[in-house]
C-alpha positions in Angstrom: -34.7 -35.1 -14.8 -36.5 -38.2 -13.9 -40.1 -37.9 -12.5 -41.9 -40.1 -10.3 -43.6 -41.8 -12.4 -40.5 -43.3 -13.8 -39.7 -44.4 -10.3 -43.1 -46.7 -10.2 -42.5 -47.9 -13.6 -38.2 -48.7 -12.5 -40.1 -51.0 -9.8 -42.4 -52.2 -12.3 -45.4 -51.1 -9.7 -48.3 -48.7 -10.4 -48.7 -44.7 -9.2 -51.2 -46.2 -7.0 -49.2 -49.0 -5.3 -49.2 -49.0 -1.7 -46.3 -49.1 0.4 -45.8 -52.7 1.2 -46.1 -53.2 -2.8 -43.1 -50.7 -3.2 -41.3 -52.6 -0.4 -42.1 -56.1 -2.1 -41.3 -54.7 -5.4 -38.0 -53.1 -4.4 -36.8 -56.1 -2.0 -37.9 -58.3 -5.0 -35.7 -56.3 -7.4 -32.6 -56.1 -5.6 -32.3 -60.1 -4.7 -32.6 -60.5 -8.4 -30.3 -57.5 -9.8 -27.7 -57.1 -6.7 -24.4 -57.1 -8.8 -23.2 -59.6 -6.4 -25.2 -62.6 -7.6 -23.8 -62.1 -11.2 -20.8 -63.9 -12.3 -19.9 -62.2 -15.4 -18.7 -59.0 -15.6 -20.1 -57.3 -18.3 -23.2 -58.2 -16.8 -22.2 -57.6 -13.3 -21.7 -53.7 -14.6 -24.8 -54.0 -16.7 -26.5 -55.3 -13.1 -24.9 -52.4 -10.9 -26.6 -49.3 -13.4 -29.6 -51.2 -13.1 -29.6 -51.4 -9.4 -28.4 -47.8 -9.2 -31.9 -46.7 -11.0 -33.8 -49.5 -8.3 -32.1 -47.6 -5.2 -32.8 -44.0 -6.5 -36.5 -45.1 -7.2 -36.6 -46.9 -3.5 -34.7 -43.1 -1.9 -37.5 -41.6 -3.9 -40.6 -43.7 -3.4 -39.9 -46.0 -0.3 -39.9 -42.8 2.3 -42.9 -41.2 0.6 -46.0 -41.1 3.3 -49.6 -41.1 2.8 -49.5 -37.6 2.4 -46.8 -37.8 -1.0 -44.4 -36.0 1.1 -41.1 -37.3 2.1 -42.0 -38.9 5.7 -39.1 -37.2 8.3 -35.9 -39.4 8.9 -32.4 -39.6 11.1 -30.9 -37.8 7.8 -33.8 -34.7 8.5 -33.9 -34.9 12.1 -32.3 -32.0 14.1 -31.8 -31.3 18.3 -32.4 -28.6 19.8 -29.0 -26.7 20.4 -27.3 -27.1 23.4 -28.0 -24.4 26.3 -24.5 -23.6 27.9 -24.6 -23.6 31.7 
């Protein structure tokens, strides 16, 4: 299992690294790694695991709030049910 720790160091930031570092580290990270901008492919698959391990540090890190919880989203959001009339 990967901890979070290995999620900062995926985005080359520190533990302590503030949100907009995280954002600027990730968006930095995926215009250089999208699989996309490499021609060959042995390195395009080589670029696609990488960016895999980017993403699932971004899911991990990227929604965390000040707290160190996961901040609620769309994905975590639920209405009330329905009342029938």
């Amino acid at each position: 299992m990967i901890g979070p720790l290995d999620h900062y160091r995926t985005l080359g930031v520190p533990a302590s690294a503030s949100p907009d570092e995280l954002r600027d580290a990730y968006r930095g990270l995926a215009r250089r790694l999208h699989p996309d901008r490499v021609a060959d492919p042995a390195a395009r698959r080589s670029a696609a695991d990488r960016m895999a391990k980017v993403n699932e540090a971004w899911r991990v890190l990227g929604r965390s709030g000040p707290s160190g919880r996961l901040c609620p989203g769309p994905a975590n959001h639920r209405s009330p049910p329905l009342r029938p009339r």
